[in-house]
C-alpha positions in Angstrom: -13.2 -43.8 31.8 -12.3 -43.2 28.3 -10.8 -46.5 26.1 -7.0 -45.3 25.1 -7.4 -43.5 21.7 -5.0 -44.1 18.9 -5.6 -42.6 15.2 -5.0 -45.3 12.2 -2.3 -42.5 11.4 -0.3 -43.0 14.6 0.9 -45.8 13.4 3.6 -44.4 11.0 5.1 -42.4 13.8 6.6 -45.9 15.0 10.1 -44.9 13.6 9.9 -41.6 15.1 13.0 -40.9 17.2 11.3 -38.7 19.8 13.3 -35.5 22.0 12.5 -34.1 24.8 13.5 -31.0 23.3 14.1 -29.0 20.2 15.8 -31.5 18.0 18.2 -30.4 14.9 17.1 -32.3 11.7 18.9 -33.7 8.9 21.9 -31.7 7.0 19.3 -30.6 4.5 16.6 -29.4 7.3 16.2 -26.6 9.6 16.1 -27.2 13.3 12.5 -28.8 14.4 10.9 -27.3 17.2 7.6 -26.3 18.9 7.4 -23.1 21.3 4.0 -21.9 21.7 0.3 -23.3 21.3 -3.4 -21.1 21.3 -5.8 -21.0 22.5 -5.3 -22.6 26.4 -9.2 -23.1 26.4 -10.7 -26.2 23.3 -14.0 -26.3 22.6 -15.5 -28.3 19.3 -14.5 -25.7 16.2 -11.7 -24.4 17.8 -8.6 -23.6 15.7 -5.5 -24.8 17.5 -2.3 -23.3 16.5 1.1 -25.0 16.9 4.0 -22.1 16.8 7.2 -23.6 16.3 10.0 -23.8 13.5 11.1 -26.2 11.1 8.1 -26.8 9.0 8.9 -26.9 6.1 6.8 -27.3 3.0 4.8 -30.4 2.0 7.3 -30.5 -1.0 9.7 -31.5 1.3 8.6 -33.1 4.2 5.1 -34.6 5.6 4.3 -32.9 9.0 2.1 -34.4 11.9 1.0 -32.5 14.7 1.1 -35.4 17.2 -0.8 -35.0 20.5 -0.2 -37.7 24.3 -1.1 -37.1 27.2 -4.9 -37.3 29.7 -7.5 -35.6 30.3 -8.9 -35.8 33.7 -6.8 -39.4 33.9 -8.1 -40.9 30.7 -4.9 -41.2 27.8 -4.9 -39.8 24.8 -2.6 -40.2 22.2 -3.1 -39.5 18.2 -1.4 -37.8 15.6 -3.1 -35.4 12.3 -2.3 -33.5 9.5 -2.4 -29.9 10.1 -5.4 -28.5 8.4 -3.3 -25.3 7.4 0.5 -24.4 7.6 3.3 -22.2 6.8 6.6 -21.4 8.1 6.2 -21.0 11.5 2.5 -22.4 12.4 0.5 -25.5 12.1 -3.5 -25.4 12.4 -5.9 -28.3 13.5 -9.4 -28.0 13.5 -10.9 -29.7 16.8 -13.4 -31.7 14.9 -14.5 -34.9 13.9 -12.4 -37.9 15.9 -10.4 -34.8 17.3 -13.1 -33.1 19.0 -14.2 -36.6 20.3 -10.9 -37.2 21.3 -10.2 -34.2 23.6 -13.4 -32.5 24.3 -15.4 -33.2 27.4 -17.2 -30.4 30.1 -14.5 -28.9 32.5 -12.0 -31.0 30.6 -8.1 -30.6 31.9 -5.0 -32.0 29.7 -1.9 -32.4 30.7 0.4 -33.7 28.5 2.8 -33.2 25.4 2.1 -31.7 21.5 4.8 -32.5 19.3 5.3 -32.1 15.7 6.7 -35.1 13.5 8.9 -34.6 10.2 9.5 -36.9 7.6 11.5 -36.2 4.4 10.1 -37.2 1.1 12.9 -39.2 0.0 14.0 -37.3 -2.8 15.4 -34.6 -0.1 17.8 -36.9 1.4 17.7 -35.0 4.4 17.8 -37.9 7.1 15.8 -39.7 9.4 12.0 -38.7 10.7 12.1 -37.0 13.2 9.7 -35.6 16.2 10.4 -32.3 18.9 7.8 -30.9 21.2 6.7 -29.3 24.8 4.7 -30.3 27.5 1.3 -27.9 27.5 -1.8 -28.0 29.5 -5.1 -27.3 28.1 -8.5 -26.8 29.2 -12.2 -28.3 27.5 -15.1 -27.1 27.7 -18.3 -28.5 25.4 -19.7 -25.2 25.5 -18.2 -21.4 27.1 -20.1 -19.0 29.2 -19.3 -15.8 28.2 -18.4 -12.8 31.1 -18.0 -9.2 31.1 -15.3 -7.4 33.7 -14.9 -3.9 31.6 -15.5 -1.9 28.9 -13.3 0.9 27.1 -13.9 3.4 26.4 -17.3 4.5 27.4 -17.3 8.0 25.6 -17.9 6.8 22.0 -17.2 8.5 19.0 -18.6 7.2 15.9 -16.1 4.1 14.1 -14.8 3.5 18.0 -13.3 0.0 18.7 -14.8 -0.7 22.0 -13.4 -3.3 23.8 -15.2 -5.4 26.2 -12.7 -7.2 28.6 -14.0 -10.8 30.4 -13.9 -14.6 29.4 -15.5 -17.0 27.6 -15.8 -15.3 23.7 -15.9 -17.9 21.4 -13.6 -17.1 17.9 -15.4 -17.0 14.4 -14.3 -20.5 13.7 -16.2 -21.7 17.2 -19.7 -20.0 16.8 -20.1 -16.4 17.2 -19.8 -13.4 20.2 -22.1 -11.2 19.7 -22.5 -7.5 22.1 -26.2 -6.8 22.5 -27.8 -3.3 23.8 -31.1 -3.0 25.4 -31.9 0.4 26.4 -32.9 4.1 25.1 -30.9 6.3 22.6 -31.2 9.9 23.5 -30.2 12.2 21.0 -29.8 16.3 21.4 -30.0 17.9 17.8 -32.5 16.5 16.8 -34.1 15.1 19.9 -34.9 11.7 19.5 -36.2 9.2 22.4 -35.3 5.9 20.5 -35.6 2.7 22.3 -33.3 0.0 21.2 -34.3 -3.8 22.7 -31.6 -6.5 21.6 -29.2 -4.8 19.0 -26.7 -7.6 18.3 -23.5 -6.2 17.3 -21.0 -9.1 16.1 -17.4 -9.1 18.0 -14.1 -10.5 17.5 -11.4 -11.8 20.3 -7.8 -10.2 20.4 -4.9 -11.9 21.2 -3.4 -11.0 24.8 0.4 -11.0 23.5 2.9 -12.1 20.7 3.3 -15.4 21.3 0.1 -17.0 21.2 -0.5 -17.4 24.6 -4.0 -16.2 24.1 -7.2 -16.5 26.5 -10.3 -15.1 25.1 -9.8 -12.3 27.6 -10.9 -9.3 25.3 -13.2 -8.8 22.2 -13.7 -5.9 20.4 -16.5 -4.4 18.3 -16.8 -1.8 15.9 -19.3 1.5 16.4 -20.4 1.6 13.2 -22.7 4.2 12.6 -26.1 2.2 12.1 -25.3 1.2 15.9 -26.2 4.3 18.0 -26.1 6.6 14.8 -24.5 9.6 14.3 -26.8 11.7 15.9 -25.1 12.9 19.6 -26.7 11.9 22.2 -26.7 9.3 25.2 -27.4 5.3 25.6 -28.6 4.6 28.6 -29.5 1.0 29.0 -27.6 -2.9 29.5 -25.3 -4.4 27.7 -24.3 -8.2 27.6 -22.7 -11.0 25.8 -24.3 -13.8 23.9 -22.4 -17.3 22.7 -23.8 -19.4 20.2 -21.8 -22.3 19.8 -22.0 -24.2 16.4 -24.4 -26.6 17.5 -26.7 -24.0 18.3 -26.1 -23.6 22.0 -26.5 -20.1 23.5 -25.2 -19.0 26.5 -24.8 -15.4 27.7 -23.3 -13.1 30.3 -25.0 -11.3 33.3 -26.3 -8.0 31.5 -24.3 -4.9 33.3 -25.7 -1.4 33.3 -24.2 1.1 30.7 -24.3 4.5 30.0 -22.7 5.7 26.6 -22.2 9.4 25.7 -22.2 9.7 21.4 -20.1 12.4 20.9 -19.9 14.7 17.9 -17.1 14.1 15.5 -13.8 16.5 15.2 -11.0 17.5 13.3 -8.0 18.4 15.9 -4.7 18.6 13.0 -4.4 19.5 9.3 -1.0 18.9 7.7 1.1 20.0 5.8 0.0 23.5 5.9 0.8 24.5 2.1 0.3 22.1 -0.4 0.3 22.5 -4.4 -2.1 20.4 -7.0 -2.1 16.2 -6.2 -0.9 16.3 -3.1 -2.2 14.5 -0.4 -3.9 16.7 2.8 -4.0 14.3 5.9 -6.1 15.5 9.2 -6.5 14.0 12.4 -9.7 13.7 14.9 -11.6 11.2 16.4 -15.4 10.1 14.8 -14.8 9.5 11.1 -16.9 6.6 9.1 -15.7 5.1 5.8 -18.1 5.8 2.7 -20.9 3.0 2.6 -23.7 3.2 0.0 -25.8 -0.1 2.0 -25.9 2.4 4.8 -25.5 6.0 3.3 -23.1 6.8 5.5 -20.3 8.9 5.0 -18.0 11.5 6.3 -16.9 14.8 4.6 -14.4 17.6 5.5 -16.1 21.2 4.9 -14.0 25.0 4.6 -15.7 27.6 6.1 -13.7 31.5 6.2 -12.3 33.3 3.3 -9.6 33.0 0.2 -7.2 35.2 -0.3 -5.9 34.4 -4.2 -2.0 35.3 -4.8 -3.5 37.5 -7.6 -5.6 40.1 -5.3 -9.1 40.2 -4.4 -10.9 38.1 -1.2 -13.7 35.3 -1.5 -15.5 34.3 1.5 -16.4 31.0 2.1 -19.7 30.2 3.9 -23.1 29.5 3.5 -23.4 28.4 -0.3 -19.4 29.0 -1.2 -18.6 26.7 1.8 -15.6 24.1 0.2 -16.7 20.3 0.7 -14.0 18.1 0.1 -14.2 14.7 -0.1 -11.4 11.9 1.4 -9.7 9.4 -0.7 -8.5 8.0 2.3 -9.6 7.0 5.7 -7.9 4.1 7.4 -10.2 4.6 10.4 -11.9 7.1 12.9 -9.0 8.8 13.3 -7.4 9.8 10.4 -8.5 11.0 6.9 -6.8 12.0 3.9 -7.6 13.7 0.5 -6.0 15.0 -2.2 -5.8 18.7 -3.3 -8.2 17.8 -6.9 -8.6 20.2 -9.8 -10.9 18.6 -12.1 -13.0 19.9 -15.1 -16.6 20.7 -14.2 -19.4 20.6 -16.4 -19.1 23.0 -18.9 -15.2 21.3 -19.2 -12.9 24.2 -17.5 -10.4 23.1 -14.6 -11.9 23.5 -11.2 -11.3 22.6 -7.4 -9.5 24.1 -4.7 -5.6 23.6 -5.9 -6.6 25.4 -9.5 -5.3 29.1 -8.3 -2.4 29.8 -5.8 -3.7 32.1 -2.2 -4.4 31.4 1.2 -7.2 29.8 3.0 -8.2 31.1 7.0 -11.1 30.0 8.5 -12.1 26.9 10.0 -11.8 23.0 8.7 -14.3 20.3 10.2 -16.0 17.2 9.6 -19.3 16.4 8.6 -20.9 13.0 9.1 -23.8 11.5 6.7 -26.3 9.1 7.6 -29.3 8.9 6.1 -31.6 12.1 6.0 -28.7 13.0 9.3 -26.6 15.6 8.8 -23.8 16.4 11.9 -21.4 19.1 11.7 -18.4 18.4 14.1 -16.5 20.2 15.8 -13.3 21.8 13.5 -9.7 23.3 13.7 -9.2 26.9 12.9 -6.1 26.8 10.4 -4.6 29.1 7.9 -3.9 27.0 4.9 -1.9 28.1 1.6 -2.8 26.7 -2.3 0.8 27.0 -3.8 0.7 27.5 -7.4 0.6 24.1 -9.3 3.8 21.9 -9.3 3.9 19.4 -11.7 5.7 16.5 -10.2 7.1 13.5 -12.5 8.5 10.1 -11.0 11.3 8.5 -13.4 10.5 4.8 -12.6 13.3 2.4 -14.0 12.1 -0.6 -14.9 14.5 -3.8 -15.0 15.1 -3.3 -18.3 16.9 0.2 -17.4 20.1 -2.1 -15.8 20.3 -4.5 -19.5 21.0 -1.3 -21.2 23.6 0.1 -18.6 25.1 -3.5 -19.0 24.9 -2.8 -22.8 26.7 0.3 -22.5 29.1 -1.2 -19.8 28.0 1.6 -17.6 26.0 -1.0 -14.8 28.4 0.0 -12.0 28.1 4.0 -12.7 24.2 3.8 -12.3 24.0 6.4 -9.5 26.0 8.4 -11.7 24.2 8.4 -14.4 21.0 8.9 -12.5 22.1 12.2 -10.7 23.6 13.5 -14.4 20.0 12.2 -15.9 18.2 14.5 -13.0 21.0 17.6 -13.6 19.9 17.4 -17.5 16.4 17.5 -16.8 16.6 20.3 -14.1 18.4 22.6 -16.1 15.9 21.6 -19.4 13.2 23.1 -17.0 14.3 25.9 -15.5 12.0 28.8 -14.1 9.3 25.7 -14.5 7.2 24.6 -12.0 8.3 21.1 -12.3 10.6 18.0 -10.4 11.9 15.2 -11.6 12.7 12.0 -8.9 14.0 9.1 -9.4 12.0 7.9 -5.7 7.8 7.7 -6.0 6.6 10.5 -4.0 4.8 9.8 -1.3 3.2 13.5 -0.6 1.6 13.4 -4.2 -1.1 11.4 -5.4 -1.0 13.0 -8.7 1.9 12.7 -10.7 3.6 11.8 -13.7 5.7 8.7 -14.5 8.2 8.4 -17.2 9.3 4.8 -17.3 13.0 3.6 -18.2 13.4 0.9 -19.9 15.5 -1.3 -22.5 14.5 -1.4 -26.0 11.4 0.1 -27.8 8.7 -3.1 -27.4 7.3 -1.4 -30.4 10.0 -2.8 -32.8 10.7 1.1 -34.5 13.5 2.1 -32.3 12.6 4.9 -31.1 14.7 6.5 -28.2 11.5 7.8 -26.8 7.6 7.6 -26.9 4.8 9.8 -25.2 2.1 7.0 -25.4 -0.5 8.8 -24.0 -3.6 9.9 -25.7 -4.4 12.9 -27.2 -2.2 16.2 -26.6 -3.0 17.7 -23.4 -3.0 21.7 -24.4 -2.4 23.1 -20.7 -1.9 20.2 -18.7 -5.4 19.0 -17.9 -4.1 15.7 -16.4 -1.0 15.7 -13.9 -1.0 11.9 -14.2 0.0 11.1 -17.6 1.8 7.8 -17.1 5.0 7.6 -20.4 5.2 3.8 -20.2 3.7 0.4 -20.8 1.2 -0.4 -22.6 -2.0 2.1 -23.8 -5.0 0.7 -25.6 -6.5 4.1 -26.4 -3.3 4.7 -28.0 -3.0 1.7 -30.0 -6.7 2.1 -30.6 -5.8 5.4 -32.5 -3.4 3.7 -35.0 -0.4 4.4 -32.7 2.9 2.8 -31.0 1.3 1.4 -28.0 4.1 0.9 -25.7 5.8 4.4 -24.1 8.8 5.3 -22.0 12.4 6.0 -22.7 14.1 2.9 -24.5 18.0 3.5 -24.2 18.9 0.5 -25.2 18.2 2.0 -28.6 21.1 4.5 -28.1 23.2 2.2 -29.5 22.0 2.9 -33.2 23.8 5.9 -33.1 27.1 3.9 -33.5 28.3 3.9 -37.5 28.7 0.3 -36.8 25.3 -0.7 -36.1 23.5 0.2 -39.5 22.8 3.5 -41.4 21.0 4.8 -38.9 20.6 8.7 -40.2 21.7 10.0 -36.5 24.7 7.7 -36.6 28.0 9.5 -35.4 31.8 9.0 -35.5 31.6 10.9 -32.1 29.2 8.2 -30.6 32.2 5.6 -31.3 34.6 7.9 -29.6 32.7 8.1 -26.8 31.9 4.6 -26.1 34.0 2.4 -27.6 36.3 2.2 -24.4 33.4 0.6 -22.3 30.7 -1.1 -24.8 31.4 -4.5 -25.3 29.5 -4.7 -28.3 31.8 -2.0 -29.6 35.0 -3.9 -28.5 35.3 -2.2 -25.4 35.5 -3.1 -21.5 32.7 -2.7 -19.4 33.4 -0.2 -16.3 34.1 -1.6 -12.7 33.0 -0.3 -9.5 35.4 2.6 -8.4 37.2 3.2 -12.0 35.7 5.6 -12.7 38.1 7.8 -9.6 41.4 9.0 -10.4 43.2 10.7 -13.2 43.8 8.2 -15.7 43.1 8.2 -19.3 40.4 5.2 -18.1 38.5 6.9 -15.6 38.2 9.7 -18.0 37.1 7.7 -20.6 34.3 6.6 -18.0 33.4 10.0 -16.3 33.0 11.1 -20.3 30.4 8.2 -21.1 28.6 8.8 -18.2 28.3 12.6 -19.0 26.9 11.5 -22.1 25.1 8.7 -21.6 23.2 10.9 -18.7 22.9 13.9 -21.3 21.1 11.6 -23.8 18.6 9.9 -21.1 17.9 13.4 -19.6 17.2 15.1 -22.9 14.9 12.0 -23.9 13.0 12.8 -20.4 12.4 16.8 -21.1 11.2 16.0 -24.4 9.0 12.8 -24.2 7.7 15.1 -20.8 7.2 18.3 -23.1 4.7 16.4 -24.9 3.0 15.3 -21.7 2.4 18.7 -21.0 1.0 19.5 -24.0 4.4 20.4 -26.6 5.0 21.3 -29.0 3.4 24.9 -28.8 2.3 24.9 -32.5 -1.6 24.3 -32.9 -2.4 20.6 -33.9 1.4 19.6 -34.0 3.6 17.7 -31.4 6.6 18.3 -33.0 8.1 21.9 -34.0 8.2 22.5 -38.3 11.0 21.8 -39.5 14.9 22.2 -38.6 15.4 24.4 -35.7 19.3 23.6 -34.2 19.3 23.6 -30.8 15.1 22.9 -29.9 14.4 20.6 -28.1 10.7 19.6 -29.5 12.3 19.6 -32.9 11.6 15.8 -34.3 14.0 13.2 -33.8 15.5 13.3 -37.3 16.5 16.7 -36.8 18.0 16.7 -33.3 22.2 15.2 -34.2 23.9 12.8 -31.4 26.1 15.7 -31.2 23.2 18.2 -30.4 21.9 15.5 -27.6 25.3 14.6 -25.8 26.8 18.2 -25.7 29.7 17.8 -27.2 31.7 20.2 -29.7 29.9 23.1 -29.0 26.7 21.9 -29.7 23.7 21.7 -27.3 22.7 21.7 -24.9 19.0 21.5 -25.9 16.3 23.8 -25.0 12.7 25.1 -25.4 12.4 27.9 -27.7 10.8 30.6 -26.4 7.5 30.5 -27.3 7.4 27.0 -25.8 9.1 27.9 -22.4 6.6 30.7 -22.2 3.7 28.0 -22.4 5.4 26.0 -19.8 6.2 28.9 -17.3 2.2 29.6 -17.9 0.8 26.8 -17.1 3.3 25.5 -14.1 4.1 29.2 -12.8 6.9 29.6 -9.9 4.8 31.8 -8.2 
C-alpha cells in the first residue's frame, strides 16, 4: 500500500474554506466552480483538463488544482499549479511527483478535484476559497490500442478517415500511429505496389462538448503520398501502434481492409456569372492543397467553347483547354479561385475575366503528384464572364468618427454615409463601377479608399491617391487609397493616402487664408461645428420641420457632397485620370470638372450649392471610363 502523499504545496490550502459545491467568491470575484474534467483514462504525459469557471487571471488570484481521494484504497491528496490556464480551463501535466502520485497499471480513483482561489491582496476580494466535484478516473502505465470501425472505406484523396476503438494515446502522451500492410492496385496506369508498414500519424477527437472524452476515435488524413492519387484499390491490413513516451509499443489486432481510391470530382460551380476579382467556389470530394515537398497539387481545367459578347466562338480543348489555379482550398471538398486577368509576358492583360461571353462545356479537377497526372471526373456548366466591374470598398477608419465629431455631425453618420454613396453613384454613371461602405465578400479584387481624419502628411490635402504610378486603363483592380506607400514616398511623394475630412474645415474664413475659404462654408456649418460656435447635432434632430433640423439635413447634404466628390476624384486617379497623356490633373480652369486640381475646384462647386456643381467628368474622361469598365 502506497504511504499517504501530500505535496509541500498542500500546505497553504490550510485556510481553505472548502464546499461541497460551486461556491460564490468574494464581491470582487466571479463565482468558483468546476463542471467537467478530460480525459477519464491517465496515463504518464497526459494533459488533464479541469473545465470550470471562476479562474481568473494570475493578476488577480493564485489558482490550485487540488486533487483527494484513492486509488485502488491507497489516499491521495496534493494540490499544483496548473501548467496552462484561461478563462474556463486549467491544464496539469501528469508528470514528475504527479505521475508518481496517481499512476499505477489498471489504476481506479475515486475521489474529488477541486480548484483553490486566493486573491492577491491588492484585489480585496475576500477570503480563499476552494469548489469542486467528485470524478472517477482510471490509470493505466501504458494503453493498448483497439480498432472496432473504420469510415469511410471509399477514399477519396485528402479523406479524414476515422478509425473508431480505444486506447489512442494524445500527442502529449506518445504517438497513434495507423499502419498499412498490403498491395496498392492502381488502374490508369496499372501499378502492383506493395506497401509493408506505412505509418500514417493520427490524432484523437473529442466524443462531445464538454470534455467527457475517451480516446474512442482518431482520425488521419489521406494525404496523397499515402495511397497516391492514382485510382485504384488497397487490399491489405490495417492496425494501430502506441508508443508511449518511454518508448513502450503496443499495438492492436491487425483487421483486414479493402480500400477503393477513387478519382477526384467536381459536383457544383457557383455563382454562375461572375465579373473580374471575384471569387469562383466549387464543390466535390478529392482535392489536395498545393505542397512543393510532395509536388502535389490540384488544378480545375475548362474544356468546351467561348462564346465572347462581341461575336465569334473559341473552342476550348486540347492545347486552348483553361487551367485555373485555386487560391483557396480549405479541404477535399471545397476549392475556390478567383476570376484573374493578369499581364502576360509581352505585358498585355490576360486571363479568363479579360473579355465578357459565355463559357459551355465541362469544369473538372485535375490532381498532381509527381510524374501523376489524374483527370477527375467534372460538372457540365454553362458559365458567363460579365464585362469587368470595378468594385471599390470605402473603409472608415476611426479617425472618420473624430472628424464627424469635428463637424458635430457624429450622430448623422448613416446619413452622411448613404449621401457619400448617392454622390459617388451619380459621379459614375453608365460606369462599370460600386462603391460600399461593407468589404465585399464575393470579390477578392478590389479597391479601397480609406476615410480618415486629417492628412498624416501635414499639407492638408482633402484627398491623396498614394498609389504608384498612373494606371492608364486600369491594370490593377486593387489599388488600395490609404495608409502608408513606400514606393510612393520612395518617388519623392506624400506617402500616406485616403480622404482626410477633417481638413474640410480650412474652408472656413475663420481658420486661415486658405485660397478655397468660403463665406458659404460658415453658413453652412456654423449651426453644428463647435469650433465654429455652434452645437453639435443629437440623435433624432435632425426630424421635423424646424429651422434646427434643417440646418442639420443642410450640413449633412453638404458634408456628404464634399466626402463623395473627394471619393470620385481621388478614385478617377486610381483608374488612371486625368485623360490627358503624362498628367493627373486636367490643364488649367475648367468650372464644373471634376479632375480639375484642387485649387480650381471652389467650396461652392464641391457642396452644390447656388447653382454650382455638381461635379463631373468631362467627356473625354467619361468616355475613358465607360471604355475600360463597360456596362455591357
Amino acid at each position: 500500500m502506497r504511504p499517504h502523499l501530500a505535496f509541500a504545496i498542500l500546505a497553504s490550502l490550510a485556510s481553505l474554506t472548502a464546499c461541497e459545491d460551486d461556491k460564490t467568491g468574494g464581491a470582487l470575484l466571479p463565482t468558483l466552480g468546476v463542471t467537467a474534467i478530460a480525459p477519464k483514462v491517465l496515463v504518464p504525459g497526459t494533459e488533464l483538463t479541469v473545465a470550470g469557471v471562476g479562474f481568473v487571471t494570475p493578476e488577480v488570484a493564485d489558482l490550485l488544482v487540488v486533487v483527494r481521494g484513492a486509488i485502488d484504497g491507497d489516499p491521495v491528496e496534493f494540490a499544483v499549479v496548473p501548467d496552462r490556464q484561461d478563462d474556463e480551463t486549467l491544464t496539469v501535466r501528469i508528470t514528475g511527483q504527479v505521475a508518481q502520485a496517481l499512476i499505477r497499471p489498471g489504476g481506479r480513483f475515486v475521489g474529488r478535484i477541486s480548484v483553490s482561489r486566493t486573491p492577491k491582496a491588492t484585489t480585496a476580494a475576500g477570503a480563499a476559497e476552494e469548489a469542486g466535484k467528485d470524478f472517477e478516473l482510471k490509470t493505466e502505465v501504458v494503453l493498448t490500442p483497439s480498432i472496432g470501425s473504420i469510415a469511410p472505406t471509399e477514399l477519396y484523396v485528402g479523406d479524414t478517415i476515422t478509425f473508431s476503438g480505444d486506447g489512442f494515446l494524445y500527442p502529449n502522451e506518445g504517438a497513434s500511429l495507423v499502419e498499412l500492410t498490403g498491395t496498392m492496385t492502381t488502374e490508369l496506369p496499372s501499378r502492383f505496389i506493395p506497401i509493408e508498414g506505412l505509418v500514417v500519424p493520427g490524432v484523437p477527437v473529442e466524443a462531445d462538448n464538454d470534455l467527457q472524452t475517451g480516446r474512442e476515435a482518431m482520425v488521419v488524413t489521406l494525404t496523397p503520398d499515402v495511397l497516391g492519387i492514382v485510382p485504384g484499390t488497397f487490399q491489405g491490413s490495417v492496425r494501430i501502434v502506441n508508443t508511449a513516451l518511454d518508448g513502450t509499443v503496443t499495438a492492436s489486432t491487425p483487421i483486414p481492409v479493402s480500400f477503393p481510391l477513387k478519382p477526384p470530382y467536381i459536383d457544383s460551380v457557383s455563382p454562375n456569372a461572375a465579373s473580374r476579382g471575384q471569387w469562383i467556389r466549387v464543390t466535390g470530394r478529392g482535392f489536395t492543397p498545393p505542397d512543393g515537398l510532395l509536388q502535389a497539387a490540384t488544378v480545375m481545367f475548362l474544356e468546351g467553347e467561348f462564346e465572347f459578347r462581341s461575336g465569334g466562338t473559341l473552342p476550348i480543348n486540347g492545347p486552348t483547354t483553361i487551367v485555373l489555379m485555386p487560391d483557396f482550398q480549405p479541404d477535399n471538398r471545397n476549392m475556390s479561385a478567383i476570376l484573374r486577368v493578369e499581364l502576360d509576358a509581352s505585358g498585355r492583360p490576360s486571363g479568363l475575366g479579360l473579355l465578357p461571353g459565355t463559357f459551355r462545356g465541362k469544369i473538372g479537377p485535375a490532381l498532381l503528384l509527381g510524374g501523376d497526372l489524374v483527370k477527375g471526373t467534372g460538372v457540365e456548366t454553362t458559365f458567363e464572364i460579365l464585362p469587368q466591374r470595378q468594385i471599390i470598398y470605402l473603409r472608415a477608419l476611426p479617425s472618420f468618427d473624430d472628424a464627424l465629431e469635428e463637424f458635430g455631425l457624429l450622430a448623422e453618420k448613416d446619413a452622411i454615409k448613404q449621401r457619400v454613396l448617392e454622390v459617388v453613384t451619380r459621379d459614375y454613371q453608365g460606369v462599370n463601377i460600386a462603391f460600399t461602405w461593407d468589404e465585399p465578400k464575393d470579390y477578392a479584387e478590389y479597391g479601397i479608399i480609406e476615410l480618415a481624419g486629417r492628412d498624416p502628411n501635414g499639407t492638408g490635402l482633402f484627398g491623396l491617391d498614394n498609389t504608384e504610378g498612373k494606371d492608364v486603363g486600369n491594370l490593377r483592380f486593387n489599388d488600395i487609397i490609404g495608409g502608408y506607400n513606400a514606393d510612393t514616398s520612395a518617388s519623392g511623394y506624400s506617402a500616406y493616402g485616403g480622404i482626410f475630412p477633417g481638413e474640410f474645415l480650412n474652408m472656413s474664413t475663420r481658420r486661415g487664408d486658405n485660397p478655397l475659404a468660403s463665406p458659404r462654408f460658415d453658413d453652412i456649418f456654423e449651426p453644428v461645428v463647435p469650433a465654429l460656435g455652434g452645437k453639435a447635432a443629437q440623435a433624432g434632430e435632425s426630424a421635423g420641420d424646424s429651422q434646427r433640423a434643417a440646418d442639420i439635413r443642410e450640413a449633412v447634404r453638404v458634408f456628404g457632397n464634399l466626402v463623395g466628390s473627394t471619393v470620385s476624384h481621388e478614385a478617377g486617379h486610381s483608374l488612371g485620370l486625368a485623360n490627358v497623356d503624362g498628367q493627373f490633373h486636367n490643364i488649367g480652369d475648367n468650372p464644373g470638372w471634376l479632375m480639375d486640381a484642387g485649387s480650381y475646384r471652389p467650396f461652392e462647386e464641391r457642396a452644390e450649392l447656388d447653382g454650382q456643381g455638381p461635379s463631373f467628368f468631362e467627356p473625354e474622361s467619361l468616355d475613358y471610363l465607360k471604355s475600360i469598365l463597360p456596362l455591357e
